[in-house]
C-alpha positions in Angstrom: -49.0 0.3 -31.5 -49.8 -2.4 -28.8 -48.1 0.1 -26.4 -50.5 2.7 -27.0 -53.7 0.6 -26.9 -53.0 -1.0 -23.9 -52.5 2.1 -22.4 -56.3 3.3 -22.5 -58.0 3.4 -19.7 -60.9 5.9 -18.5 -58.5 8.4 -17.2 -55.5 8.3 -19.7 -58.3 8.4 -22.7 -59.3 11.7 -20.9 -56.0 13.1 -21.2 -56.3 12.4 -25.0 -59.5 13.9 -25.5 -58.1 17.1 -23.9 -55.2 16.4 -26.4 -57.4 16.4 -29.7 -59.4 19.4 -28.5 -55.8 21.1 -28.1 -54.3 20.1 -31.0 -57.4 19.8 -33.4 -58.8 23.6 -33.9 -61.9 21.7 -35.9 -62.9 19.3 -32.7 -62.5 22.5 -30.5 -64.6 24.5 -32.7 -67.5 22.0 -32.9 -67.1 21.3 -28.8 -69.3 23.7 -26.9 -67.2 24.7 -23.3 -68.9 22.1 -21.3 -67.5 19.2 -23.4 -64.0 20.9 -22.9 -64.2 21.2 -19.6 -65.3 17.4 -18.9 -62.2 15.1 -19.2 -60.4 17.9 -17.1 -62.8 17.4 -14.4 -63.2 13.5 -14.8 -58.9 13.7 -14.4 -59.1 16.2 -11.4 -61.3 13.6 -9.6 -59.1 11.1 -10.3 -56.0 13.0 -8.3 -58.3 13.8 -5.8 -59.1 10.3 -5.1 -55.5 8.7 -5.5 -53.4 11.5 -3.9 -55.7 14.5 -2.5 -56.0 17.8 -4.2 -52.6 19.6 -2.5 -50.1 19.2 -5.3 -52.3 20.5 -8.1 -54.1 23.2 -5.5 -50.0 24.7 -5.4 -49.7 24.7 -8.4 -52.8 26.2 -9.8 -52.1 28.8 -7.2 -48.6 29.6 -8.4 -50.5 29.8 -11.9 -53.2 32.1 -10.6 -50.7 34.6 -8.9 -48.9 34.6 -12.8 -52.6 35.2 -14.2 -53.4 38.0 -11.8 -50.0 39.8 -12.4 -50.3 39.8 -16.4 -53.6 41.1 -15.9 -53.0 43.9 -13.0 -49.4 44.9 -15.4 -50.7 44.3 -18.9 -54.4 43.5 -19.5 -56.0 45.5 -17.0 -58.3 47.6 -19.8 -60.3 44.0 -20.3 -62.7 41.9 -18.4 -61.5 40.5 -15.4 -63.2 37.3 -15.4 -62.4 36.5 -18.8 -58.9 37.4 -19.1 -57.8 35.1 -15.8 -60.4 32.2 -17.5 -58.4 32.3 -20.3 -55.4 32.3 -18.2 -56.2 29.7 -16.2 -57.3 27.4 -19.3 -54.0 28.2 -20.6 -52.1 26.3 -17.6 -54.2 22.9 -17.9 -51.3 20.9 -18.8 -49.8 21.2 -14.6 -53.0 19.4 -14.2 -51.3 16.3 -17.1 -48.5 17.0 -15.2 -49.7 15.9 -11.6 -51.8 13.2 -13.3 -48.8 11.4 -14.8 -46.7 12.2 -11.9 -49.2 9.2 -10.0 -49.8 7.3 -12.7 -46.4 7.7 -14.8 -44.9 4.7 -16.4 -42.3 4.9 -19.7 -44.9 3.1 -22.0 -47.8 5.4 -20.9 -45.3 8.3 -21.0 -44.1 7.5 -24.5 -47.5 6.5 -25.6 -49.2 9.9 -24.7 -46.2 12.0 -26.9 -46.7 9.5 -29.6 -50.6 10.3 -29.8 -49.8 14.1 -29.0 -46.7 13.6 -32.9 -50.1 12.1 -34.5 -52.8 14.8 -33.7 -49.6 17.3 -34.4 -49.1 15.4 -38.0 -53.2 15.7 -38.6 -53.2 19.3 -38.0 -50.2 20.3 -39.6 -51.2 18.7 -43.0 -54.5 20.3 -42.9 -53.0 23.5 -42.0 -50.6 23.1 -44.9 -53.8 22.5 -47.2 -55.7 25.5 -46.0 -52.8 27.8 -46.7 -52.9 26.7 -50.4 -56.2 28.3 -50.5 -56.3 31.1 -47.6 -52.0 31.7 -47.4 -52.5 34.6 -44.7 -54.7 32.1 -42.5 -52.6 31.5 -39.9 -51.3 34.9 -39.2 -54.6 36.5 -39.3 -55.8 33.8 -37.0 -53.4 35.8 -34.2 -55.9 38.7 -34.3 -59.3 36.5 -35.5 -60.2 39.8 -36.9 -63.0 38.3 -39.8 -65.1 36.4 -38.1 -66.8 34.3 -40.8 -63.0 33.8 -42.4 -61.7 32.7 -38.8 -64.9 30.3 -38.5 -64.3 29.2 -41.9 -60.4 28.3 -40.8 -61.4 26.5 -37.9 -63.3 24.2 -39.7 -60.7 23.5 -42.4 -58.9 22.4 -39.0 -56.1 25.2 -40.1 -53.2 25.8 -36.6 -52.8 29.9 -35.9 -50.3 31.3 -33.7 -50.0 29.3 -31.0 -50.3 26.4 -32.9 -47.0 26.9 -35.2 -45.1 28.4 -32.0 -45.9 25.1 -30.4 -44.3 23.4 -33.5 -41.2 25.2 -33.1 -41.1 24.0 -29.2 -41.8 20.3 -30.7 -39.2 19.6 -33.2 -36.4 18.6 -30.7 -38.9 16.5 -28.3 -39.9 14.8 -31.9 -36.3 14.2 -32.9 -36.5 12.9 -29.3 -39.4 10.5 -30.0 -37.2 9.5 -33.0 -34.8 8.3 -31.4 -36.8 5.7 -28.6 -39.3 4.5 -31.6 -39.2 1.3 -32.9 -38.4 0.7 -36.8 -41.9 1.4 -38.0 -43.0 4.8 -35.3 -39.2 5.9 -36.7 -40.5 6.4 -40.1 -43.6 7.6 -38.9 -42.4 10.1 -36.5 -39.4 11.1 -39.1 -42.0 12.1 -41.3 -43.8 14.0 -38.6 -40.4 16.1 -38.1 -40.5 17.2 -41.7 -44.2 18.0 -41.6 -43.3 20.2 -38.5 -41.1 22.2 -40.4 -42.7 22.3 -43.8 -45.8 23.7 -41.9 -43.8 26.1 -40.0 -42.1 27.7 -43.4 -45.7 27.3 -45.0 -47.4 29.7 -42.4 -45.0 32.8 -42.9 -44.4 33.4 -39.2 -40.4 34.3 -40.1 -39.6 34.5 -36.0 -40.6 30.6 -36.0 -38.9 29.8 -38.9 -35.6 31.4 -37.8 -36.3 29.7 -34.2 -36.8 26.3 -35.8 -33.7 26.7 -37.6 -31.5 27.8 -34.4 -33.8 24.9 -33.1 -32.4 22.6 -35.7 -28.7 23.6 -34.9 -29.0 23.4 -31.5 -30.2 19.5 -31.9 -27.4 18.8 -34.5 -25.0 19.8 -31.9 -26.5 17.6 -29.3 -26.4 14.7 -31.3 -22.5 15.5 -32.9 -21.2 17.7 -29.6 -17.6 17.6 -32.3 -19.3 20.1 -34.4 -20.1 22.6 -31.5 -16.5 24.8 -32.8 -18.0 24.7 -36.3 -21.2 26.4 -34.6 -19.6 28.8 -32.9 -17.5 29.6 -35.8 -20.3 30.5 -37.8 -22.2 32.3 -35.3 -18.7 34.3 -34.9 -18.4 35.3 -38.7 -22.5 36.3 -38.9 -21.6 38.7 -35.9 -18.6 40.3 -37.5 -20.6 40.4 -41.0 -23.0 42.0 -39.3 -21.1 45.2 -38.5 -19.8 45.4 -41.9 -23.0 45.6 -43.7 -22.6 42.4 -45.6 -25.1 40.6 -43.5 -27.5 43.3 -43.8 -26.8 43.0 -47.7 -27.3 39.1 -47.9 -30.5 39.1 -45.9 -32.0 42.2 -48.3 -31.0 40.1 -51.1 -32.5 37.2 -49.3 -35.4 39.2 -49.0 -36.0 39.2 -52.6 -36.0 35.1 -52.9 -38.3 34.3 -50.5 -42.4 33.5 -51.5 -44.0 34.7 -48.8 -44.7 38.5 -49.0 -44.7 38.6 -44.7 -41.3 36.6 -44.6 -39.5 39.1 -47.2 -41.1 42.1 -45.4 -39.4 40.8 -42.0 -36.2 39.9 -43.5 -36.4 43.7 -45.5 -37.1 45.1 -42.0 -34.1 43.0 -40.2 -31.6 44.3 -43.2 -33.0 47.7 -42.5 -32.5 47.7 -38.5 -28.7 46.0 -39.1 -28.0 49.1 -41.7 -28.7 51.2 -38.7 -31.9 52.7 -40.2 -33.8 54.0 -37.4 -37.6 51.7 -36.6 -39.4 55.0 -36.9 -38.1 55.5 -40.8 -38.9 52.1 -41.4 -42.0 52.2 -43.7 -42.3 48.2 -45.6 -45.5 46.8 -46.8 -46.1 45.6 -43.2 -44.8 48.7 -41.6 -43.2 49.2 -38.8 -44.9 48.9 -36.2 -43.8 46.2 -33.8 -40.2 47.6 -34.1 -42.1 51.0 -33.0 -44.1 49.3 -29.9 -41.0 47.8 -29.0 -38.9 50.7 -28.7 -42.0 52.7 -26.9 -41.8 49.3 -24.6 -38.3 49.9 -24.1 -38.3 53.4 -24.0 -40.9 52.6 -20.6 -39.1 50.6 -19.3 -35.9 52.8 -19.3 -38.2 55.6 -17.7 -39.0 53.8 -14.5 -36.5 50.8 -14.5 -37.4 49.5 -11.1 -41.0 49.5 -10.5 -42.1 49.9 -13.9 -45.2 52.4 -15.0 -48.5 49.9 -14.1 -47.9 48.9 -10.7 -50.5 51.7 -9.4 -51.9 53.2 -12.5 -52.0 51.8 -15.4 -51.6 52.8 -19.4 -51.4 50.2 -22.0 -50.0 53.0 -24.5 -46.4 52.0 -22.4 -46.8 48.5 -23.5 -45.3 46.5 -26.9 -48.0 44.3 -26.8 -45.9 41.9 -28.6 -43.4 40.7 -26.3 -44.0 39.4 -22.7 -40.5 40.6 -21.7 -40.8 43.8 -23.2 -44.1 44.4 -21.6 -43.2 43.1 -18.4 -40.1 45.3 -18.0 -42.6 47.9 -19.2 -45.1 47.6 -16.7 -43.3 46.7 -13.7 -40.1 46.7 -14.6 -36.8 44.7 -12.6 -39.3 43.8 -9.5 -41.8 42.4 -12.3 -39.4 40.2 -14.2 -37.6 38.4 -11.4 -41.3 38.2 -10.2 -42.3 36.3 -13.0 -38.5 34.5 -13.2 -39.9 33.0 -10.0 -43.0 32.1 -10.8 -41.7 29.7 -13.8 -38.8 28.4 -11.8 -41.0 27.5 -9.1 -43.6 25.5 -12.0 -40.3 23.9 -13.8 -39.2 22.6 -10.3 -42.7 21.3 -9.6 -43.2 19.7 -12.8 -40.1 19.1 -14.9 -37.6 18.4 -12.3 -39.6 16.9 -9.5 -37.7 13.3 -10.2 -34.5 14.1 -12.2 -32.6 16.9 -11.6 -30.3 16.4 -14.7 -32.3 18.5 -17.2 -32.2 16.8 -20.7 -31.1 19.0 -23.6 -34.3 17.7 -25.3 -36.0 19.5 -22.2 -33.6 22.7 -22.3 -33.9 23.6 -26.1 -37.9 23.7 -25.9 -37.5 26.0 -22.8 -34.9 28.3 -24.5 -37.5 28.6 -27.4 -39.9 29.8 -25.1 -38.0 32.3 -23.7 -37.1 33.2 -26.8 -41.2 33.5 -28.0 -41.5 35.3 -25.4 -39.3 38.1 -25.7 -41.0 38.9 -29.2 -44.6 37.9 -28.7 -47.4 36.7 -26.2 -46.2 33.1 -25.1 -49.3 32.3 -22.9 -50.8 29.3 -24.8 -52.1 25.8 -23.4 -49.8 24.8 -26.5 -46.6 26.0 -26.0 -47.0 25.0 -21.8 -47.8 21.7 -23.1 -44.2 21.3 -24.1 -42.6 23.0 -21.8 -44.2 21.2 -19.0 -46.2 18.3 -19.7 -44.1 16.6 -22.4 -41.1 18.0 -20.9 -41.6 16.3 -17.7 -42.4 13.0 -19.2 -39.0 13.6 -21.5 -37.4 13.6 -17.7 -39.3 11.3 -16.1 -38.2 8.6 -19.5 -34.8 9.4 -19.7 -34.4 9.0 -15.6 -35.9 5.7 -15.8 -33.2 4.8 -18.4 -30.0 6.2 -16.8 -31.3 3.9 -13.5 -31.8 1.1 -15.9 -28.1 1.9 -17.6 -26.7 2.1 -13.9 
């Protein structure tokens, strides 16, 4: 705790202001945009003065070419301004990450995550409260469809999409924090950990409970690298059950255990698809629907594999809408996706590996996630690049420190 106090100063409380705006849906609800916008420039001022504005005007500009292509290749039918705004709001954390890159030192590094776990913990409960009483909340948050119900959400502090994706991304950088906190942060941040995952299985998101559990596994193996055959043995025997039918038949019968009516829909869809039903005959309470924009995404993207279809014109019929891959394939096809493979390789280099090149599995699982988020849904949130940039960088920037200290 005396780490984290004495790490306060002007700038670094900043940082955590933008933190609890981020992580606390209530605070940004009751903050009008001008309040938002204030530690970011207070922090902006502060690289400007130490180290000039170069490093962050790079990578802003990598992030605005990203923002223009989503926009030209998937969300040209919608308001310019507003749609690179959003965008650009959405890559604040490279601006954390140049910040700490001056004024980085293992206890402010640690001390930031640990306030990031506690605002994480706050939400979390009171998302896991509001779903008692509104159980569809955080799904229905995705497409803020009743106003006065998303209004009323927001002020019961209650996490939507992005906000349980990011969970997902957290769970090995928290087993991380776990691991470097002292007796009394252990139980603290162990507690966190389950919180995370309760939260996650609360919200009936059934991608990001599967990811958190593949998540999970992927942790266990880093921790006891002897049980990596026993992995792979399993994953072996799920892929050869699932061309006899008798996964299809144990995740139907799954299906029918589960509470939540959107999880057994998507596991009733998933033993339907591994039947070999076709997605267009596919008709569960949910329908089917995504499976449908995925295919047409697919189908697009199969159509013109190279340039894609909204390079020149454009028709958001061709897109999924649910999958940045899908969509991206979709609109501009091979040229678009090593585009974009670029764009992030050139952030993660800027950010994540600027000091230490050995990329920690704690750093590798939260980027895997993503791509995985991605290839399913929309994945750009100022949540989920928090992890994979900010928190990831500091998870290098820490365990660099110690391998010089071990040395």
């Amino acid at each position: 705790m005396k780490d984290i106090l004495s790490s306060f100063n002007l700038h670094f409380s900043c940082a955590v202001f933008f933190l609890l705006i981020a992580y606390c849906p209530a605070v940004d609800y009751r903050c009008d945009w001008f309040v938002t916008i204030l530690p970011l420039l207070v922090l902006i001022y502060s690289i400007a003065k130490k180290m000039g504005l170069p490093a962050l005007t790079k990578l802003l500009l990598v992030a605005f070419l990203y923002s223009l292509f989503e926009y030209w290749v998937m969300h040209r039918q919608v308001d310019f301004v507003t749609e690179i705004r959003n965008h650009m709001m959405a890559f604040t954390p490279l601006l954390l990450c140049v910040y700490f890159d001056k004024e980085y030192s293992r206890k402010t590094a640690l001390a930031f995550i640990q306030i990031s776990l506690i605002l994480v913990l706050i939400t979390s409960i009171t998302t896991i409260l509001g779903l008692d009483v509104y159980p569809d909340a955080s799904r229905k948050l995705a497409s803020r469809g009743n106003k006065l119900l998303v209004d009323i959400w927001y002020q019961m502090n209650i996490g939507g999409f992005d906000f349980i994706y990011s969970l997902v991304l957290l769970l090995p950088i928290t087993y991380w924090m776990i691991q470097r906190s002292d007796k009394k942060f252990k139980i603290v941040n162990t507690i966190i950990f389950i919180i995370e995952l309760y939260c996650i299985y609360k919200s009936s998101y059934t991608t990001a409970l599967v990811m958190s559990l593949i998540s999970l596994c992927m942790v266990i193996v880093n921790i006891q690298p002897h049980l990596k055959p026993f992995f792979y043995f399993l994953g072996s025997v799920f892929f050869l059950l699932s061309g006899t039918g008798a996964l299809s038949d144990m995740i139907l019968w799954l299906s029918t255990q589960v509470e939540s009516s959107y999880v057994a829909d998507r596991l009733l869809q998933l033993s339907m698809v591994l039947n070999g039903t076709d997605v267009n005959d596919i008709g569960t309470e949910s329908t089917n629907d995504r499976l449908v924009l995925y295919k047409t995404a697919l189908d697009s993207f199969l159509s013109s594999p190279i340039w894609g279809n909204n390079i020149s014109t454009f028709n958001k019929e061709l897109l999924a809408g649910h999958s940045v891959v899908l969509d991206t394939l979709a609109g501009a096809g091979l040229i678009g996706i090593v585009f974009v493979i670029v764009i992030f390789k050139k952030l993660f280099k800027s950010t994540v590996t600027r000091v230490n090149n050995k990329v920690s599995s704690f750093v590798v699982i939260p980027w895997v996630m993503f791509i995985a988020i991605s290839a399913g849904n929309p994945s750009a949130f100022l949540l989920l690049y928090m992890v994979i940039f900010t928190f990831s960088s500091l998870v290098q920037r820490v365990e660099f420190e110690e391998n010089q200290e071990y040395e």
